[in-house]
mmCIF file of the N, C-alpha and C atoms, coordinates in Angstrom:
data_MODEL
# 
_entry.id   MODEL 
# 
loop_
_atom_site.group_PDB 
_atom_site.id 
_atom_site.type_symbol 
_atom_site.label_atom_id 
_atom_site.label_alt_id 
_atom_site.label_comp_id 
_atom_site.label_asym_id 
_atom_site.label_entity_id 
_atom_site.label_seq_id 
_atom_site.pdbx_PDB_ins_code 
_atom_site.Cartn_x 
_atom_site.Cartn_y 
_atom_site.Cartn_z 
_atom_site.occupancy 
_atom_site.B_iso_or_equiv 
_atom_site.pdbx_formal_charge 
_atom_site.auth_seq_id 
_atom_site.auth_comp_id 
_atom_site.auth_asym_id 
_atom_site.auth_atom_id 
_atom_site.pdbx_PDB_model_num 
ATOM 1   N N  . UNK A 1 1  ? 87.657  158.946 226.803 1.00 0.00 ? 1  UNK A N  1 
ATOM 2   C CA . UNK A 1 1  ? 87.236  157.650 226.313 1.00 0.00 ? 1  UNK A CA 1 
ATOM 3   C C  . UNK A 1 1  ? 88.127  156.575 226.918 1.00 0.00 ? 1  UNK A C  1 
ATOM 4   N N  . UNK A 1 2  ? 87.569  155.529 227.506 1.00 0.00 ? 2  UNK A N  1 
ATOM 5   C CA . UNK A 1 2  ? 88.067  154.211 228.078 1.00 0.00 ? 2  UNK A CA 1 
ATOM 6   C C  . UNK A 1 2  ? 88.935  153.397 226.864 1.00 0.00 ? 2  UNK A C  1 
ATOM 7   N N  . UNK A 1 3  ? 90.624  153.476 227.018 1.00 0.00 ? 3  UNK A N  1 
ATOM 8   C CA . UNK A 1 3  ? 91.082  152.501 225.891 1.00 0.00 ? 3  UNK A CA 1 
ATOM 9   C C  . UNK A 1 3  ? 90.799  151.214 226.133 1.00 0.00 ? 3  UNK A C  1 
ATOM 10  N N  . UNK A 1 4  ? 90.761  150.095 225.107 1.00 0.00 ? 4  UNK A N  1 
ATOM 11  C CA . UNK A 1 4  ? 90.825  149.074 225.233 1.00 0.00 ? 4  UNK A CA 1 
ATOM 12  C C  . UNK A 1 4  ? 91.875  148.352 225.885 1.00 0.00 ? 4  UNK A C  1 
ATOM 13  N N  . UNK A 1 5  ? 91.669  147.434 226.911 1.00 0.00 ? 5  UNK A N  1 
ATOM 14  C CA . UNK A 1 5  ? 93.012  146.514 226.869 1.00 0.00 ? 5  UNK A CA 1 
ATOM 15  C C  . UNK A 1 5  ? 93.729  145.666 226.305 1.00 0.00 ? 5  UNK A C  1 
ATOM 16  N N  . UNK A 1 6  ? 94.864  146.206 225.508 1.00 0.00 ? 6  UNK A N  1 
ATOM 17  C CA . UNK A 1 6  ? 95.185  145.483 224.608 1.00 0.00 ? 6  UNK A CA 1 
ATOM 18  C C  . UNK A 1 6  ? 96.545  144.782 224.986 1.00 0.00 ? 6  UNK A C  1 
ATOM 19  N N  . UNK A 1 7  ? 96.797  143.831 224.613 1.00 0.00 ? 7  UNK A N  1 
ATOM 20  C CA . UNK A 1 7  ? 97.906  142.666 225.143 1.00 0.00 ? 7  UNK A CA 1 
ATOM 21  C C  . UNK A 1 7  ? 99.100  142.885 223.845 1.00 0.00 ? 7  UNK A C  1 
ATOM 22  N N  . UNK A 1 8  ? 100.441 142.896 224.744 1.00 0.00 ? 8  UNK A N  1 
ATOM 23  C CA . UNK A 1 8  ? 101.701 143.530 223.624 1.00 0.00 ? 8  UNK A CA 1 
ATOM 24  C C  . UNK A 1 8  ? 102.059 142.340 223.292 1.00 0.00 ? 8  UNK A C  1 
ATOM 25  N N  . UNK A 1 9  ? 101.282 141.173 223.696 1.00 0.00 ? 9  UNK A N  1 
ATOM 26  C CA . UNK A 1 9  ? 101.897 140.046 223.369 1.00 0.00 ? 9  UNK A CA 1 
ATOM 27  C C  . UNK A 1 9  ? 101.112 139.236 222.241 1.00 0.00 ? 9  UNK A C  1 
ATOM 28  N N  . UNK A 1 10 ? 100.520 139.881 221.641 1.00 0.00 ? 10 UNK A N  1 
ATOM 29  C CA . UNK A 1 10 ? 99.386  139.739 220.438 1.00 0.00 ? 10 UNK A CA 1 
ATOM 30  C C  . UNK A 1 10 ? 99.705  138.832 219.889 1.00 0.00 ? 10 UNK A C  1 
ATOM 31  N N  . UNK A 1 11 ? 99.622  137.543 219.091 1.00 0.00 ? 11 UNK A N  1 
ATOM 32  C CA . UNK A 1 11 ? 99.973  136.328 218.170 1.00 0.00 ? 11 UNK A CA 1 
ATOM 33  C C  . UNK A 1 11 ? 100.225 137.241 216.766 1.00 0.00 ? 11 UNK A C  1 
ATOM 34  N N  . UNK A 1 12 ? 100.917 136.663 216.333 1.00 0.00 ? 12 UNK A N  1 
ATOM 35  C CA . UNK A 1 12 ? 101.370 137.316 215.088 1.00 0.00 ? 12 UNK A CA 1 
ATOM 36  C C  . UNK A 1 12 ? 100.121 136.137 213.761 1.00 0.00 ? 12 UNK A C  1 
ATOM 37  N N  . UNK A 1 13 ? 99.267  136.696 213.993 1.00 0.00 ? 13 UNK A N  1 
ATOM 38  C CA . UNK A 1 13 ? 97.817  136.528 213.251 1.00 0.00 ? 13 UNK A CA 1 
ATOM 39  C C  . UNK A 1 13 ? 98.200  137.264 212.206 1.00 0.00 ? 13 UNK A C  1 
ATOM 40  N N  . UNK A 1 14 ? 98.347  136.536 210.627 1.00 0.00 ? 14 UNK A N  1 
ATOM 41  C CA . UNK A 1 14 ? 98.402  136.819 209.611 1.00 0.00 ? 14 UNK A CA 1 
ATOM 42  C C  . UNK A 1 14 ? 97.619  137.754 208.909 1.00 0.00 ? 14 UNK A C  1 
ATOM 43  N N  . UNK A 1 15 ? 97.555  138.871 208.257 1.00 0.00 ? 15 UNK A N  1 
ATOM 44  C CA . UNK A 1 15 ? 96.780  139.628 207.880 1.00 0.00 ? 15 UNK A CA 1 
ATOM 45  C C  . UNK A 1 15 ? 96.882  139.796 206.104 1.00 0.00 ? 15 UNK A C  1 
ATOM 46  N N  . UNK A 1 16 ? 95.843  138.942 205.732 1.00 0.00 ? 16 UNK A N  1 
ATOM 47  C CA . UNK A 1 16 ? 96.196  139.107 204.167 1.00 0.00 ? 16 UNK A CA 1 
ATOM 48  C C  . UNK A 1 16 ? 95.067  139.980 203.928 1.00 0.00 ? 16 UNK A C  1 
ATOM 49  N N  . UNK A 1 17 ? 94.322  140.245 202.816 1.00 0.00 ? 17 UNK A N  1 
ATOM 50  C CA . UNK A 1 17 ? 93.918  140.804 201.923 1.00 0.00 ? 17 UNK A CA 1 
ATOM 51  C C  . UNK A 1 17 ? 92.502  141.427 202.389 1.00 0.00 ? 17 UNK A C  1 
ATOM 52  N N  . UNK A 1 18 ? 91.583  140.304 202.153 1.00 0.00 ? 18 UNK A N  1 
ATOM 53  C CA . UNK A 1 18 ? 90.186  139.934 203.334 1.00 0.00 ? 18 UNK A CA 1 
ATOM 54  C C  . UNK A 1 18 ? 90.595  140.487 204.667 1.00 0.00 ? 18 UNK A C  1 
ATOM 55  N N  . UNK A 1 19 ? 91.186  139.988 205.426 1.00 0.00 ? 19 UNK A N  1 
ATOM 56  C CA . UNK A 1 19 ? 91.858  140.375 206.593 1.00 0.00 ? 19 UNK A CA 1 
ATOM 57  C C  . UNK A 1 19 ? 91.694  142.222 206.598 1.00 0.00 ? 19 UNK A C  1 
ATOM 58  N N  . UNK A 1 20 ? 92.669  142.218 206.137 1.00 0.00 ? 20 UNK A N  1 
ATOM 59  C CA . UNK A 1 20 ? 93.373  143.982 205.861 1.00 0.00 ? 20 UNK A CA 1 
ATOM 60  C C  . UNK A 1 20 ? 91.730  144.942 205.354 1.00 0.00 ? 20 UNK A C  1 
ATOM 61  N N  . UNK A 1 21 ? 91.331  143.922 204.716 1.00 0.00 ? 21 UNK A N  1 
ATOM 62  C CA . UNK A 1 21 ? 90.041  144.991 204.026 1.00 0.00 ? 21 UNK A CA 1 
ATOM 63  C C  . UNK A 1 21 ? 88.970  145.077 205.613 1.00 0.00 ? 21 UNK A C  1 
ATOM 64  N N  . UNK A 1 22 ? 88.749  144.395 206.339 1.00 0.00 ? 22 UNK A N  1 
ATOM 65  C CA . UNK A 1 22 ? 87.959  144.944 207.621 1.00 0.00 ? 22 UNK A CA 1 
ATOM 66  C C  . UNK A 1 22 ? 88.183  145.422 208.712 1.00 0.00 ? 22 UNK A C  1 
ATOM 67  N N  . UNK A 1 23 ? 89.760  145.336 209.049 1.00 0.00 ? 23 UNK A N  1 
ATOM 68  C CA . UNK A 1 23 ? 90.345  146.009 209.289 1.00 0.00 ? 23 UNK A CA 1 
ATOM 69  C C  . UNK A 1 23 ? 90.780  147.778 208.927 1.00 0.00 ? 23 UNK A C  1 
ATOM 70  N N  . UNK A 1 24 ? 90.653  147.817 207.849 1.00 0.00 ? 24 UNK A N  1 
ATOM 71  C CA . UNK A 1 24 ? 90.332  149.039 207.162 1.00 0.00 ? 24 UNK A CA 1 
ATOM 72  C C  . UNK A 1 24 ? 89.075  149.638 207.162 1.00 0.00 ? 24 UNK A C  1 
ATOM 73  N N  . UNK A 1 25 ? 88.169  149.271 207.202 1.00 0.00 ? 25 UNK A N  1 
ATOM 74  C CA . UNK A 1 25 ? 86.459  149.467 207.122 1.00 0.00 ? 25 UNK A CA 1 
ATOM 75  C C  . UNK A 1 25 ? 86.919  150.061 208.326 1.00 0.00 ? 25 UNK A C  1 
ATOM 76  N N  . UNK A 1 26 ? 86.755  149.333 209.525 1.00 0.00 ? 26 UNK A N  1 
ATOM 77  C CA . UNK A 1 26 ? 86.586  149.505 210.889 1.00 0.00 ? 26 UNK A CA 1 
ATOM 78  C C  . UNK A 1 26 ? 87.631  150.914 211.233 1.00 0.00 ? 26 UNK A C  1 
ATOM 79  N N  . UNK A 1 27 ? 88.759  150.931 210.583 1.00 0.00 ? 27 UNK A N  1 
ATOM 80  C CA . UNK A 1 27 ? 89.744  152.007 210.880 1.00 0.00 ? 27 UNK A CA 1 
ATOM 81  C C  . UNK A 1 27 ? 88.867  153.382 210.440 1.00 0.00 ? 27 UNK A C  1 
ATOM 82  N N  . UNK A 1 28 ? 88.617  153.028 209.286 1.00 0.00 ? 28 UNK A N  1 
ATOM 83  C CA . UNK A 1 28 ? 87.869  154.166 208.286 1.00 0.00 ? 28 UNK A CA 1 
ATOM 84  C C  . UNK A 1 28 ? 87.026  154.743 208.759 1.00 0.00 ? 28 UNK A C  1 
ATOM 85  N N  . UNK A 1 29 ? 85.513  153.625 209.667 1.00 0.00 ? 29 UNK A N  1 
ATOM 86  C CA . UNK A 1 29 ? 85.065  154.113 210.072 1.00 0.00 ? 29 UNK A CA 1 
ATOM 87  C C  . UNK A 1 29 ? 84.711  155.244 211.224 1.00 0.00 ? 29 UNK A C  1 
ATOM 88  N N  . UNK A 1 30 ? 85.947  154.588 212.447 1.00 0.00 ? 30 UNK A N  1 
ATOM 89  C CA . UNK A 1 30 ? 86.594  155.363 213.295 1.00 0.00 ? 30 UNK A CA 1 
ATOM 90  C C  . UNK A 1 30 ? 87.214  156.543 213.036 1.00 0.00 ? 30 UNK A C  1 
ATOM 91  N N  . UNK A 1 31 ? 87.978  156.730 212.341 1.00 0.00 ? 31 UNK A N  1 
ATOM 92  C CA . UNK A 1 31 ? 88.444  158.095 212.443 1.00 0.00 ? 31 UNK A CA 1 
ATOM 93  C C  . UNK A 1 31 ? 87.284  158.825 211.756 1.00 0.00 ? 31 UNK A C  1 
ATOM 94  N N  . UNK A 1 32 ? 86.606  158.483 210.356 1.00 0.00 ? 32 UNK A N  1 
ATOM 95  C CA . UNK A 1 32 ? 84.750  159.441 210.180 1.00 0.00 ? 32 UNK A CA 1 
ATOM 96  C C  . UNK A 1 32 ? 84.459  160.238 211.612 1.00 0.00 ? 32 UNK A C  1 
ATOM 97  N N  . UNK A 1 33 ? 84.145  158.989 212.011 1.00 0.00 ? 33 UNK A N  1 
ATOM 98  C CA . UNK A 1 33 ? 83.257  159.158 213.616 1.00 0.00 ? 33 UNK A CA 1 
ATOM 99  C C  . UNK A 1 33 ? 84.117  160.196 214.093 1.00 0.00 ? 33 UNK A C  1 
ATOM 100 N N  . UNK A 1 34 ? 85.172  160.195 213.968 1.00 0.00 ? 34 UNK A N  1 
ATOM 101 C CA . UNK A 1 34 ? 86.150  160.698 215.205 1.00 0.00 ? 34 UNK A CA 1 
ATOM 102 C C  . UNK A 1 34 ? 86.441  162.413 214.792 1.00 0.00 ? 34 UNK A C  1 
ATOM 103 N N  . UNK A 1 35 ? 86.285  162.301 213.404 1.00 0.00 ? 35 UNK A N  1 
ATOM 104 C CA . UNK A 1 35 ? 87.067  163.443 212.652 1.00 0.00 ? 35 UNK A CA 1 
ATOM 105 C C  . UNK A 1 35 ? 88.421  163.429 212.515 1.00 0.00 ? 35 UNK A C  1 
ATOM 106 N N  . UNK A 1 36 ? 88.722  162.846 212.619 1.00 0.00 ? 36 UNK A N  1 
ATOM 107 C CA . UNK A 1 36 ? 90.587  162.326 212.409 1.00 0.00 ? 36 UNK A CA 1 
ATOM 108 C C  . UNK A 1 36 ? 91.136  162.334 211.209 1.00 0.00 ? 36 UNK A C  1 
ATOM 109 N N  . UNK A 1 37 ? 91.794  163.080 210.687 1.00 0.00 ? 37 UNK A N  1 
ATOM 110 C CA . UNK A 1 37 ? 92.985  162.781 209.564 1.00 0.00 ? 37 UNK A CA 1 
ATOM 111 C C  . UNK A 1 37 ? 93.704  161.145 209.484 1.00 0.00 ? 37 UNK A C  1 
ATOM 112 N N  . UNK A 1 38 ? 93.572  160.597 208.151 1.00 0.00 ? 38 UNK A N  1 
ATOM 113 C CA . UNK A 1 38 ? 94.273  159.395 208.667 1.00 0.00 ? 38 UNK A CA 1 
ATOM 114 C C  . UNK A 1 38 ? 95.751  159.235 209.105 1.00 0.00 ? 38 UNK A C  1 
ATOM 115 N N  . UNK A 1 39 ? 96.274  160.162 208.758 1.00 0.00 ? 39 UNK A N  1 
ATOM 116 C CA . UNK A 1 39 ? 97.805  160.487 209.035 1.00 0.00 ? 39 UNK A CA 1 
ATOM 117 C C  . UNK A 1 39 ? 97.961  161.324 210.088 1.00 0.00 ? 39 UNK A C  1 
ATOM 118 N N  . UNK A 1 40 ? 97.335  161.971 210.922 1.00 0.00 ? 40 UNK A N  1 
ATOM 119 C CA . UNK A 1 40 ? 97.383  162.242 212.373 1.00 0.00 ? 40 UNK A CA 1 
ATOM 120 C C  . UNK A 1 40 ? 98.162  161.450 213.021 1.00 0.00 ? 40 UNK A C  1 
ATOM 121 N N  . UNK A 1 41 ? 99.044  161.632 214.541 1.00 0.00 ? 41 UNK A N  1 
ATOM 122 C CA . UNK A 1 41 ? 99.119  160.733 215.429 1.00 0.00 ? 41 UNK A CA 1 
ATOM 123 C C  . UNK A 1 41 ? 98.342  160.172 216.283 1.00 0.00 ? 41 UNK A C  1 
ATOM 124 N N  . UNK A 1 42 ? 97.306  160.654 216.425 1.00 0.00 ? 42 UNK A N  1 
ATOM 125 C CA . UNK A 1 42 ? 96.421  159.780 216.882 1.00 0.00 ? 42 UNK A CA 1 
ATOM 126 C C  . UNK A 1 42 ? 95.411  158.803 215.958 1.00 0.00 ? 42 UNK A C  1 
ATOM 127 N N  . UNK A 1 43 ? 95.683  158.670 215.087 1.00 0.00 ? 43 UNK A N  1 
ATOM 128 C CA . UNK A 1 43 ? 94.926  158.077 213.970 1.00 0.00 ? 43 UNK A CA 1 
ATOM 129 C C  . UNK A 1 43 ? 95.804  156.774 213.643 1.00 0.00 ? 43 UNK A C  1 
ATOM 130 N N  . UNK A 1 44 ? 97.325  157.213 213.567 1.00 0.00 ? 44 UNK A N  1 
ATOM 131 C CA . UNK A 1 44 ? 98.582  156.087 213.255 1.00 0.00 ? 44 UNK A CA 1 
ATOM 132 C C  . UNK A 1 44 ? 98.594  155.075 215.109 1.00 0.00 ? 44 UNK A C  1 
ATOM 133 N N  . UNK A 1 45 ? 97.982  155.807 215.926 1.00 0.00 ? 45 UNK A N  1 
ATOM 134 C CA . UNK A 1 45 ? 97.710  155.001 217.028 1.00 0.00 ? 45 UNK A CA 1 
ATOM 135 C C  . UNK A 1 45 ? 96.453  154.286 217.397 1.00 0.00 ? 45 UNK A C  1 
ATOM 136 N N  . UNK A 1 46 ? 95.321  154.821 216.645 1.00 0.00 ? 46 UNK A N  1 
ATOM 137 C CA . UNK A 1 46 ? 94.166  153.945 216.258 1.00 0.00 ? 46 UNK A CA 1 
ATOM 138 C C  . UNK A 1 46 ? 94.158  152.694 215.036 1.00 0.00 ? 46 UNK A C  1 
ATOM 139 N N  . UNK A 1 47 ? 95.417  153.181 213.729 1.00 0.00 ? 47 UNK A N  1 
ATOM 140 C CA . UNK A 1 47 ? 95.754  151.416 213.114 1.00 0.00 ? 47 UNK A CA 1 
ATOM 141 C C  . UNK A 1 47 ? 96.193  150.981 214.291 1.00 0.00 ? 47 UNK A C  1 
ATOM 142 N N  . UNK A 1 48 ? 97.323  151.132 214.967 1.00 0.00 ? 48 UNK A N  1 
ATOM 143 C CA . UNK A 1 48 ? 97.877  149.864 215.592 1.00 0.00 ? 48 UNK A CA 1 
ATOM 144 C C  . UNK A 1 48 ? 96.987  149.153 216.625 1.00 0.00 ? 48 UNK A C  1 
ATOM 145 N N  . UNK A 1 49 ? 96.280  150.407 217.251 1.00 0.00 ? 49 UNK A N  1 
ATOM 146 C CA . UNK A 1 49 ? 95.155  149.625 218.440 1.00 0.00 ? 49 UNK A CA 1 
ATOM 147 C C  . UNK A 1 49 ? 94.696  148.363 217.503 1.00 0.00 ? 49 UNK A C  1 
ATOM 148 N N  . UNK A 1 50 ? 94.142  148.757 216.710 1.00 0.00 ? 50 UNK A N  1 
ATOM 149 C CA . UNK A 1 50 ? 93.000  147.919 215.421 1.00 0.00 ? 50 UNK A CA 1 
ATOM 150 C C  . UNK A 1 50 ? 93.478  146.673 214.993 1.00 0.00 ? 50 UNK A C  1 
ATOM 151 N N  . UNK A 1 51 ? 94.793  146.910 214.719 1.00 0.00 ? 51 UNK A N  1 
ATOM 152 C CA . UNK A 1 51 ? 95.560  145.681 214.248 1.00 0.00 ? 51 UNK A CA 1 
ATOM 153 C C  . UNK A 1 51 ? 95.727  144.756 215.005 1.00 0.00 ? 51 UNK A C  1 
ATOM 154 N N  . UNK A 1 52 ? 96.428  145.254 216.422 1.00 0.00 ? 52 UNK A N  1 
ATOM 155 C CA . UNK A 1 52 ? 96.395  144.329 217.424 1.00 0.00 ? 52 UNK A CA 1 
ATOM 156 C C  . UNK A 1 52 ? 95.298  143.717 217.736 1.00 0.00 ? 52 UNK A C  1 
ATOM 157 N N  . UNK A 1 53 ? 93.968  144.270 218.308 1.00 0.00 ? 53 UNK A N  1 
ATOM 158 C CA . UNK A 1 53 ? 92.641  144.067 218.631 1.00 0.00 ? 53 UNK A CA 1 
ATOM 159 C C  . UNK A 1 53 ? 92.557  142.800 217.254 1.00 0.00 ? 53 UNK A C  1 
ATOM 160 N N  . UNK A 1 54 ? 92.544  142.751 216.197 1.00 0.00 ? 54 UNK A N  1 
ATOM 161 C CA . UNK A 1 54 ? 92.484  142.125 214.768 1.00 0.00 ? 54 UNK A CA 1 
ATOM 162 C C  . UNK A 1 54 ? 93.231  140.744 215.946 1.00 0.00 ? 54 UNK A C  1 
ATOM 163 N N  . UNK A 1 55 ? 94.288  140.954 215.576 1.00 0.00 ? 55 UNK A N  1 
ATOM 164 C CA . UNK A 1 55 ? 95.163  140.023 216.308 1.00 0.00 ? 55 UNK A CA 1 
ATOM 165 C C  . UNK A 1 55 ? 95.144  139.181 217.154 1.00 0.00 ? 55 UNK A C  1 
ATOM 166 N N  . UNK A 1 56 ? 94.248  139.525 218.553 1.00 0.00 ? 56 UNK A N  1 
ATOM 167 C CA . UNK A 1 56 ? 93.588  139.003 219.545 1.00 0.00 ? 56 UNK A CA 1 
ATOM 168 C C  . UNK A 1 56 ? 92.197  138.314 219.034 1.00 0.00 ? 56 UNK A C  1 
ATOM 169 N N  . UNK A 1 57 ? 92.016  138.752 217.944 1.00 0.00 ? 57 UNK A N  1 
ATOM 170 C CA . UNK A 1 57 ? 90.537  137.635 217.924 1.00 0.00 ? 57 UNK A CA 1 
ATOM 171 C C  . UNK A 1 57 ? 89.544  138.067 217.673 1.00 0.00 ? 57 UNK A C  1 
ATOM 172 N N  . UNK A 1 58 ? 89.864  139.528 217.230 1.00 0.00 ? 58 UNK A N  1 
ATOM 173 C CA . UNK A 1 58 ? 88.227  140.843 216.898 1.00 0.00 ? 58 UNK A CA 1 
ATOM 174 C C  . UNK A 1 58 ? 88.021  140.684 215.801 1.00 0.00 ? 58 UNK A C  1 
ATOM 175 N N  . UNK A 1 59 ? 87.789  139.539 214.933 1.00 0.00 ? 59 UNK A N  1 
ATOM 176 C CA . UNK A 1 59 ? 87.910  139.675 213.756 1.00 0.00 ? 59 UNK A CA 1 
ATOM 177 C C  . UNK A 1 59 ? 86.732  140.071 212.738 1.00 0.00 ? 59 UNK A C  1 
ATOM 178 N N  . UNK A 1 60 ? 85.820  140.942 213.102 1.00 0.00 ? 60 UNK A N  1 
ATOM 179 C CA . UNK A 1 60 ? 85.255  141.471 212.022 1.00 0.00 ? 60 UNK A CA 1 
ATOM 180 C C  . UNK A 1 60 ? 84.913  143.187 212.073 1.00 0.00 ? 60 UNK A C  1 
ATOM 181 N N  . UNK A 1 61 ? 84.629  143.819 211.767 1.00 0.00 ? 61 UNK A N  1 
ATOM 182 C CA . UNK A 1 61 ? 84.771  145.348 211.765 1.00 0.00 ? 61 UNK A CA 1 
ATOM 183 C C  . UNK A 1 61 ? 83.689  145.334 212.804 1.00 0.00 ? 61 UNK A C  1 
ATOM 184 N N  . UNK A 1 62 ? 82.331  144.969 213.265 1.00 0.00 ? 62 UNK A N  1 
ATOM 185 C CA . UNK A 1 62 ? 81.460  145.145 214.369 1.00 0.00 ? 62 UNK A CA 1 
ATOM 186 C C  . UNK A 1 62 ? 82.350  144.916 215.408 1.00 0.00 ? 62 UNK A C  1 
ATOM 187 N N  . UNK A 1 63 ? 83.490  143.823 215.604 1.00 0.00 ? 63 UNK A N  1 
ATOM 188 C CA . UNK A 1 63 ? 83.827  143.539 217.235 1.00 0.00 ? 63 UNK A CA 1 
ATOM 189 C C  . UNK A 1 63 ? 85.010  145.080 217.228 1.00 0.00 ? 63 UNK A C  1 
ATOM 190 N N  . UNK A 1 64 ? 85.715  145.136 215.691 1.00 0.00 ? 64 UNK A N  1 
ATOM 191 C CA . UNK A 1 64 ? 86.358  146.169 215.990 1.00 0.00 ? 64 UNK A CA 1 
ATOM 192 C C  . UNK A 1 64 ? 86.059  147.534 216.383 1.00 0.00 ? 64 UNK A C  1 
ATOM 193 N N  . UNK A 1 65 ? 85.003  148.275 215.697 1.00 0.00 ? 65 UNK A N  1 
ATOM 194 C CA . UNK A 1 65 ? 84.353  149.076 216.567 1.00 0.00 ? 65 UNK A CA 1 
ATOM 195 C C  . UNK A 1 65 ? 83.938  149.225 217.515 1.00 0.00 ? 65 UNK A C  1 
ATOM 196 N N  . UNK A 1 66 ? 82.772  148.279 218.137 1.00 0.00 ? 66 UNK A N  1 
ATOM 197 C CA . UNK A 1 66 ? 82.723  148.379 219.448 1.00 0.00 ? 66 UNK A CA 1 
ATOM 198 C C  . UNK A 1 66 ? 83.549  148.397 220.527 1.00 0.00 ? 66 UNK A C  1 
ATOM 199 N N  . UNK A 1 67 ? 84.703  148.082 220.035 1.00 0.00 ? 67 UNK A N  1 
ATOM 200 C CA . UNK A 1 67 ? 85.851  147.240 221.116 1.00 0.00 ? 67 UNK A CA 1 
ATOM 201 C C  . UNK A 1 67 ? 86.751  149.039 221.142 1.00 0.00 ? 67 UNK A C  1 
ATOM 202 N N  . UNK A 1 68 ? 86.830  149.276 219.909 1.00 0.00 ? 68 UNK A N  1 
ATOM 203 C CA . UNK A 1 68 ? 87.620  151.027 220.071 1.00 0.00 ? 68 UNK A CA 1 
ATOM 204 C C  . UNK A 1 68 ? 86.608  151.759 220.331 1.00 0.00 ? 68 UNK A C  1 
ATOM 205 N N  . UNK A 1 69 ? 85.416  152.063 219.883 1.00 0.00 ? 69 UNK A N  1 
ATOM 206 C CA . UNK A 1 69 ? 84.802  153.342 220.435 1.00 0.00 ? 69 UNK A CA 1 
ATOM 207 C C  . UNK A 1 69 ? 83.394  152.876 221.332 1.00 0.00 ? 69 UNK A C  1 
ATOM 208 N N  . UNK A 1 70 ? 83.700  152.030 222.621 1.00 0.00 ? 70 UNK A N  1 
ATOM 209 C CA . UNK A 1 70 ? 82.569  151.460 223.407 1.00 0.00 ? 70 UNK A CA 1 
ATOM 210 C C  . UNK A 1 70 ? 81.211  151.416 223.027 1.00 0.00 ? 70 UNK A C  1 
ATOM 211 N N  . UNK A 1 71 ? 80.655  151.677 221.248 1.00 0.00 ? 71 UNK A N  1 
ATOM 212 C CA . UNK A 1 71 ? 79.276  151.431 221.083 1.00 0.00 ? 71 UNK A CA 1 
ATOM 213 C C  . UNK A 1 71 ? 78.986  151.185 220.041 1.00 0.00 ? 71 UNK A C  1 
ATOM 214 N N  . UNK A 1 72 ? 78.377  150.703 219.334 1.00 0.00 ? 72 UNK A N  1 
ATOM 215 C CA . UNK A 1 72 ? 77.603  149.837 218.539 1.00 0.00 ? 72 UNK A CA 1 
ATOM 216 C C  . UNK A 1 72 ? 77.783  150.946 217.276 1.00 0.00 ? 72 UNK A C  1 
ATOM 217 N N  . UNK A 1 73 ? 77.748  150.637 215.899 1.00 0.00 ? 73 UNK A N  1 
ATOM 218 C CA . UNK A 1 73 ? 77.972  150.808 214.843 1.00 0.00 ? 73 UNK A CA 1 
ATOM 219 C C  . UNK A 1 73 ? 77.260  152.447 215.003 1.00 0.00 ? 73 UNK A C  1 
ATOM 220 N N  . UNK A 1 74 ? 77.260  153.837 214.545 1.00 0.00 ? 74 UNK A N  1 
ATOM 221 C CA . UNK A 1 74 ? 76.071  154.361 214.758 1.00 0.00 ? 74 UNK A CA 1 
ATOM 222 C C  . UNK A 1 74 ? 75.680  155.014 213.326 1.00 0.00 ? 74 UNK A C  1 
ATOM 223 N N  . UNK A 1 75 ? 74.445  155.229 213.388 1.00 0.00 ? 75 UNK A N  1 
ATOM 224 C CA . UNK A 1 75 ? 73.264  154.733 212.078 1.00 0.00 ? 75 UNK A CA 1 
ATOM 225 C C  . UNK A 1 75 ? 73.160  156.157 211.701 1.00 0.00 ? 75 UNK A C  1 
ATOM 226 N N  . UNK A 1 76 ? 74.087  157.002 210.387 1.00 0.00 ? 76 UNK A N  1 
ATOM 227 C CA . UNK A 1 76 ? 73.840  157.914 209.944 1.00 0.00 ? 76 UNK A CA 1 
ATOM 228 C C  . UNK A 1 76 ? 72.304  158.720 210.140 1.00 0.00 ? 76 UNK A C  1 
ATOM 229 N N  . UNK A 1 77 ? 71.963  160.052 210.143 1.00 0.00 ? 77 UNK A N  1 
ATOM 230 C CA . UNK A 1 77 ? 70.745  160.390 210.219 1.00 0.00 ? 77 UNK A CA 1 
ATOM 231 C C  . UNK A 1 77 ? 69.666  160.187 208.865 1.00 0.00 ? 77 UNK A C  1 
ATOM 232 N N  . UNK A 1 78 ? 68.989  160.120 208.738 1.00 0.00 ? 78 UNK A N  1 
ATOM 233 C CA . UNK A 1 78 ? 68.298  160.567 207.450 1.00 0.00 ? 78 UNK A CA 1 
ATOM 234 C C  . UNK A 1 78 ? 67.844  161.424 207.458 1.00 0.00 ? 78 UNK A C  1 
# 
């Protein structure tokens, strides 16, 4: 999988409450998708991708997903 490019020089973009909660969605949803433990190391390296990405300007759980796993939300089966 293609990582995102993410900039170490991120603005220190405040993360309160609202903030933190779609940020979380988007984390949550990713590791589902992924099968990931949230306490994995690769999972503690998917918050920080997320946060940063948050940081730069992704600010709602659609830009955050797409932006970590290159595709569009995907739509449980029925």
């Amino acid at each position: 999988m293609m990582q995102p490019n993410i900039r170490t020089d991120a603005p220190d973009r405040w993360i309160g409450a609202v903030e933190l909660a779609i940020v979380q969605k988007a984390f949550d949803r990713l590791c589902a998708e992924r099968g990931l433990s949230r306490d994995c190391k690769e999972a503690r390296e998917l918050a920080r991708m997320t946060i940063d990405l948050y940081r730069q300007g992704a600010d709602s759980e659609y830009k955050l997903h797409t932006m970590l796993s290159g595709s569009d939300f995907k739509t449980p089966a029925l």
